[in-house]
N, C-alpha and C positions, 0 to 999 in steps of 0.2 A: 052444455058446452059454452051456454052467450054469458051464465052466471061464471062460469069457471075463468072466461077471458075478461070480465068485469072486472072480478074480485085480485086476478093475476095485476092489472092493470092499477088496481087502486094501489098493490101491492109495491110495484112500481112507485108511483107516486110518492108515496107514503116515506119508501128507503130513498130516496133521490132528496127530498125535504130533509130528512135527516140529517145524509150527507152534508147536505148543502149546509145546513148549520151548526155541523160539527168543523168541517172547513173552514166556515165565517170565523165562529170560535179563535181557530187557532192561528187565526193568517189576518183580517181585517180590524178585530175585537183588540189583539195584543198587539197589530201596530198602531190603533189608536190610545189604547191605554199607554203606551210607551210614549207615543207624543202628550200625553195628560201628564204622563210624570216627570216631562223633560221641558218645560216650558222656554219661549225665550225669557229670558230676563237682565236688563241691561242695567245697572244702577249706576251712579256720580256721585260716589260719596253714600251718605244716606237716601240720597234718593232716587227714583225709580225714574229711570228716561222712557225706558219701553217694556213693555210687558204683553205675550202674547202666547196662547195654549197649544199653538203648534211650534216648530222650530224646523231649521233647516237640518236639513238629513244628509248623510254623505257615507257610501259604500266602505265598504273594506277594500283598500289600494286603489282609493278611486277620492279625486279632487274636485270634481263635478258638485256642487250642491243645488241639491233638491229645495225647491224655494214655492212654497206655497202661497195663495194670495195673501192670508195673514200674516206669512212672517214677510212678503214684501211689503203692508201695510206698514207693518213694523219698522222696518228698513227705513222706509218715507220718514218716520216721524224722530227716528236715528239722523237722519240727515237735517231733519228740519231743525233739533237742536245744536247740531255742530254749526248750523249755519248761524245761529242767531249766539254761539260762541265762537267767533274765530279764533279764541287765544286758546282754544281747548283741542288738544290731541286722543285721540284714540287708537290704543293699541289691539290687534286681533291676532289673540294667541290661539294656534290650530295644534289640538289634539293628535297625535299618530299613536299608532301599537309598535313593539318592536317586529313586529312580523310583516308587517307594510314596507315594499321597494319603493325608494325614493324618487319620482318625477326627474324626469332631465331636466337637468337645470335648476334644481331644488334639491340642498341637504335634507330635506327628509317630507314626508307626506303632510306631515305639520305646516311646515313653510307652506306647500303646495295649495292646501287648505285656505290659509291664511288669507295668500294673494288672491285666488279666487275670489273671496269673496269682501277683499279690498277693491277689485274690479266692479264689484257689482256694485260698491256703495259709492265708485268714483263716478257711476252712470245716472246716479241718483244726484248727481250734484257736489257732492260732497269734495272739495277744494283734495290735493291727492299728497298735501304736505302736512295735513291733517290730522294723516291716517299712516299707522307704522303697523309690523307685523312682528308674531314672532311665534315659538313652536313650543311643547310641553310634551316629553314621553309622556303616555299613559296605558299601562300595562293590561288594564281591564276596561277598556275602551271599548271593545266588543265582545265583554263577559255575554251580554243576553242573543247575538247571534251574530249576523254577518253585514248589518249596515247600524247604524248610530243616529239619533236625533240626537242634534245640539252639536257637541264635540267642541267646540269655539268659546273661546274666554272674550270679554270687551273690557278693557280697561281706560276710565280716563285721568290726563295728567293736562297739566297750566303750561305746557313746554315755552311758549309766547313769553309768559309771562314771569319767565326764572329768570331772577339776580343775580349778576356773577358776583364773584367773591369783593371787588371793588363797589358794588353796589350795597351791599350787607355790609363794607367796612366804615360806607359814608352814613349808613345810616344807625349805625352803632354812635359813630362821633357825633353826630347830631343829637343824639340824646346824649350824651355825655357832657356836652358844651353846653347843652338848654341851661338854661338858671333855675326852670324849677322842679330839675330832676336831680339836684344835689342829693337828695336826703332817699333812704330807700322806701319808707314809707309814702313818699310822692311820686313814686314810680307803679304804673299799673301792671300789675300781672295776673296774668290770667290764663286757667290750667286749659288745655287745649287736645284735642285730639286728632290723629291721621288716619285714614282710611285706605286700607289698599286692597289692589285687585286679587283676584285667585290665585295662591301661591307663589305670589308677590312678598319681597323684604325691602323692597325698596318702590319710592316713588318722588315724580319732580315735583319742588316745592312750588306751590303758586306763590303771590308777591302776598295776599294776606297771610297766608304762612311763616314766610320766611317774616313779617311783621311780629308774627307772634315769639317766635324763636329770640328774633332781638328785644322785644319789651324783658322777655325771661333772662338772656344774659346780663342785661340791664342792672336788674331788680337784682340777681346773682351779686355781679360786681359792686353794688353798693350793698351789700346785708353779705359778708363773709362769713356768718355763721347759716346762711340757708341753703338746704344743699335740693335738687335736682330730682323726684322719680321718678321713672319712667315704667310700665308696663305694656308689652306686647303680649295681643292675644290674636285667637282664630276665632273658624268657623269648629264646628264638629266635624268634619267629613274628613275622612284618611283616620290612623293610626295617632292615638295620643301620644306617644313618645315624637313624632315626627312633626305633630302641631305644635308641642311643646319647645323641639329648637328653632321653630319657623317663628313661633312667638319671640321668643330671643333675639333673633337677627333681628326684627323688625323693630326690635327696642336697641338693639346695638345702631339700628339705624339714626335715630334720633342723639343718641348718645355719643355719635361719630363728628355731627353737626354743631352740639357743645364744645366739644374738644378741642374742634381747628379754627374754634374761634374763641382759645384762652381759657377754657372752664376746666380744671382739676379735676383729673378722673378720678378722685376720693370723692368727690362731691357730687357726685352721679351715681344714683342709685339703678339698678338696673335688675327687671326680674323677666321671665319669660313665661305665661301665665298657663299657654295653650287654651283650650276651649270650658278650662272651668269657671268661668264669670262672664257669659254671655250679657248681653244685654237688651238683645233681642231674641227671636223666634227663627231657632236655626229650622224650623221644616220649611219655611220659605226663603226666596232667594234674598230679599230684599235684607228680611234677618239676621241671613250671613255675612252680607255686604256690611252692616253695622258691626256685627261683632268680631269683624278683621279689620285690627285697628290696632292703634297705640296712643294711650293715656298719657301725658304730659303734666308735671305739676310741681310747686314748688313746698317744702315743710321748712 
């Protein structure tokens, strides 16, 4: 009877163990994998402001985010860059599902998102004129089950430090007046590129930018036989037909900027590339951030 309540007992044991890590398996193991495949990642252009293997999490119809010590690590060294740029804005674009009720007081769970966690990076120092919000349906925001790591876009722009159009017109005439910018061959030009956020066609020009834009109308206006091309491209992620007209926009972008400032839209070549001439390494974030961009150049 003492071997039979032994053996019953190890038996016990034995199935409990099992359990226990068939469970693990399916509940601990795949919300960690999910936070591995969902990292934060914050880039400025080409480069990496923050980078961290957890991210913040946030329910289905729910704006509350789950903020672990790494991604508040992250958050810190997020603030510690905006502060050591005050001309530099960031926008935080929050993901919703169509299936998500909208917060009172919030067009949609997106915004809700958003602000949230504009609150938490105002607490962290972050000046709060800084920091803009905005929202992005996404349909398959909770394809893998019913809460999301990440969900949030970070995008940065120069807003401080954009020219208005009286400022781009003084500084076109300055070089037009210089003496030794008569001839076009004494004019520098030099092919340039833009960078923008996650399903972004538009972004604010910094003042080196918009430098770059007038050296080019410049060179333009004194060499009438040189015309303008422009390429927008992506990342890989979503549908090639849909990266292909977002490519486009973002070269209409640039090519909108020629225009209301004299340049002949013959002379502006304009293609929309989508994601086939990467130039980095789409399985990371960093990679994508470089290969959403638009090419600038003059033939």
């Amino acid at each position: 009877m003492k071997n039979f309540l032994l053996w019953l007992l190890l038996f016990i044991l034995l199935l409990w163990t099992l359990l226990g890590t068939i469970w693990y398996k399916n509940t601990c193991c795949d919300c960690c994998s999910l936070k591995a495949s969902h990292p934060l990642v914050i880039t400025d252009g080409p480069e990496t402001v923050v980078r961290a293997n957890d991210n913040v999490r946030f329910d289905m119809n729910g704006a509350a985010p789950g903020i672990g010590a790494e991604v508040r690590d992250a958050y810190g060294q997020l603030a510690d860059y905006l502060k050591k740029n005050p001309g530099k804005t960031l926008t935080i674009t929050g993901r919703y599902s169509e299936n998500e009720t909208a917060p009172s007081g919030f067009e949609n769970m997106g915004l809700a998102r958003a602000d949230a966690i504009k609150k938490y990076l105002i607490q962290t120092g972050i000046p709060e004129k800084q920091l803009k919000t905005a929202a992005v349906l996404d349909k398959a925001l909770f394809a893998d089950g019913k809460s999301v790591f990440g969900g949030m876009g970070y995008d940065f722009s120069n807003a401080a430090n954009v020219p208005d159009s009286a400022a781009v017109a003084k500084l076109l005439s300055e070089k037009t007046n210089s003496g030794d910018k008569s001839r076009s061959d004494a004019i520098s030009v030099t092919p340039f590129t833009l960078y923008f956020g996650t399903n972004n066609n538009k972004i604010e020009l910094s003042q080196e930018q918009t430098q770059l834009f007038v050296q080019m109308i410049q060179f333009l206006s004194q060499s009438p036989e040189s015309k303008v091309n422009i390429s927008g491209h992506t990342d890989n992620v979503g549908k090639e037909a849909s990266n292909k007209a977002l490519s486009l926009k973002r070269a209409e972008f640039a090519k909108k900027f020629f225009i209301s400032k004299g340049i002949p839209q013959n002379r502006i070549m304009v293609e929309g590339l989508g994601s086939s001439k990467p130039v980095a390494d789409n399985s990371t974030e960093e990679g994508r951030a470089r290969n959403r961009r638009t090419e600038v150049s003059v033939k």
